[in-house]
C-alpha angles and dihedrals in degrees: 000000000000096000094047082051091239106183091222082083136089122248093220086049086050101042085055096047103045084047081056091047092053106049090047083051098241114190124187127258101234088186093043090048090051097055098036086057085059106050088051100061093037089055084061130103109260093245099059091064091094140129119217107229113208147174140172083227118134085228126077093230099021083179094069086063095062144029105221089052084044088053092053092037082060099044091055091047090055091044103045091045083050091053095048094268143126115207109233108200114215123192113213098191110058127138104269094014118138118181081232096062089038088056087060094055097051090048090053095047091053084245106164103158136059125205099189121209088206120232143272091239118065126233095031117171114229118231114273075201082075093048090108097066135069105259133200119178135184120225136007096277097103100065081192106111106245135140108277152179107228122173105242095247093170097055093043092050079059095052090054103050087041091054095046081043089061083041092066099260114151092156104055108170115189124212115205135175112225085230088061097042097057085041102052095047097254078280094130094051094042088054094054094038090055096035085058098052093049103039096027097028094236136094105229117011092179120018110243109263102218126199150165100221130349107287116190096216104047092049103053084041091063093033089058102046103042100027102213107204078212139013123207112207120206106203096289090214093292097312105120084118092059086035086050095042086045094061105038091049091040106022106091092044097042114011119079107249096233091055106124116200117211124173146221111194155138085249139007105150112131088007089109096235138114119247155104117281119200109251092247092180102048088049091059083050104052082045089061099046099041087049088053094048088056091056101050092058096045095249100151120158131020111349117222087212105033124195131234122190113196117205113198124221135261122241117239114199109223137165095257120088112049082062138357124279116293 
């Protein structure tokens, strides 16, 4: 148990066993370890074999509000049931809730492990109350550091710029909301500021238009002034349906004809445009296996070195970059 650092134990009792480990040498069993981790879980009862699913979400299932969340929220469920789990979702927030009462529950229910939705509000701490389970968590909204799925912004930001660059672009303008670039760790404007300076041998073409939704007149105004021969659109906040309806009612008149749109974005599937969508499902699946994973060794609470797995996006052919929206 000490060596597995069970908290029933001491710290005096562990501090003299692991000296006494040391000094016989002790390494060890990968293989034992192994099956002794499995005989464990296989003499509980079925249902204990669960995973808690939580957010910091105002919402009970975040996930049924939104496709991408839905997609991740699938991927865990296929995972976990291949692994031998159930997924248990947990609302933190509801009425009369304390983490303290929710602690018990997870207690009763034999719940070891967390697999974290994120929350709305960036720079949320995660509960000192959870410290005593295994935690994975997707995107950079906890600041908390845990172990945690992120989509791999700043490599996708590259691809892109790479693609419009085989296209013919020389003159590759970006559009970012404020909300996504403090979410996303700076990482998509990083990647074209530094994409710039190595293939066009400056550091910014065409300075960032940030907004924080898509505002008509903002937008034809920068179009028009620095001509951009493509825009890349970081989810403006959800408004790729006011992005679309702007330049196919405003397009021919302000918008130069050779501007090509690609996206960056949550969803873009039946949207018409070119882009790269987050892998919403393989995120959920590599959440589900990294959060096993912790449980298996024993690392529950707040790790000192913790993980991130990046899942890069998938590429979703459209009709808008060879040309602009028609």
């Amino acid at each position: 148990m000490v060596l597995r650092d069970s908290p029933k134990i001491s710290a005096e009792t562990k501090k003299r066993v692991l000296k006494l480990a040391k000094r016989l040498g002790y390494r060890p069993d990968a293989k034992v370890a192994e099956l002794m981790s499995y005989l464990s879980l296989s003499r509980r009862p079925h249902s204990e074999a669960c995973i808690g699913v939580i957010s910091f979400y105002d919402s009970a299932r975040p996930w049924e509000k939104s496709l991408h969340l839905m997609q991740m929220y699938v991927g865990m469920t296929s995972r976990a049931a291949a692994l031998g789990y159930r997924l248990e979702p947990i609302w933190l927030r509801a009425p009369g809730m304390t983490y303290r009462r929710i602690c018990s529950i997870l207690n009763a229910r034999g719940i070891q492990g967390l697999l974290c939705f994120g929350s709305p509000r960036i720079d949320e701490v995660f509960p000192p109350e959870f410290n005593q389970y295994a935690v994975v968590t997707q995107g950079l909204s906890i600041k908390t550091p845990l172990h945690r799925v992120i989509n791999d912004a700043y490599n996708d930001t590259l691809r892109v710029l790479d693609k419009v660059y085989q296209f013919g672009a020389r003159r590759p303008g970006m559009v970012l909301s404020r909300y996504e670039d403090v979410r996303g760790g700076h990482a998509n404007m990083s990647a074209y500021f530094g994409w710039c300076e190595q293939k066009l041998g400056t550091p910014l073409v065409i300075p960032v238009l940030r907004l924080d939704r898509v505002n008509e007149k903002q937008l034809l105004a920068w179009l028009k002034r620095h001509r951009p021969d493509v825009m890349i659109v970081v989810d403006v906040h959800d408004a790729l349906a006011d992005l679309i309806s702007i330049l196919r009612n405003e397009g021919a008149h302000c918008v130069p004809k050779e501007t090509g749109v690609v996206v960056l974005s949550q969803d873009i599937q039946a949207t018409g445009l070119s882009g790269l969508e987050e892998n919403g499902g393989l995120m959920g699946e590599w959440a589900v296996e990294l959060l096993v994973g912790r449980i298996m060794n024993r690392d529950y609470g707040i790790p000192v070195h913790p993980r991130i797995e990046m899942v890069e996006g998938q590429w979703v052919d459209g009709n808008s970059l060879a040309k602009q929206i028609n």
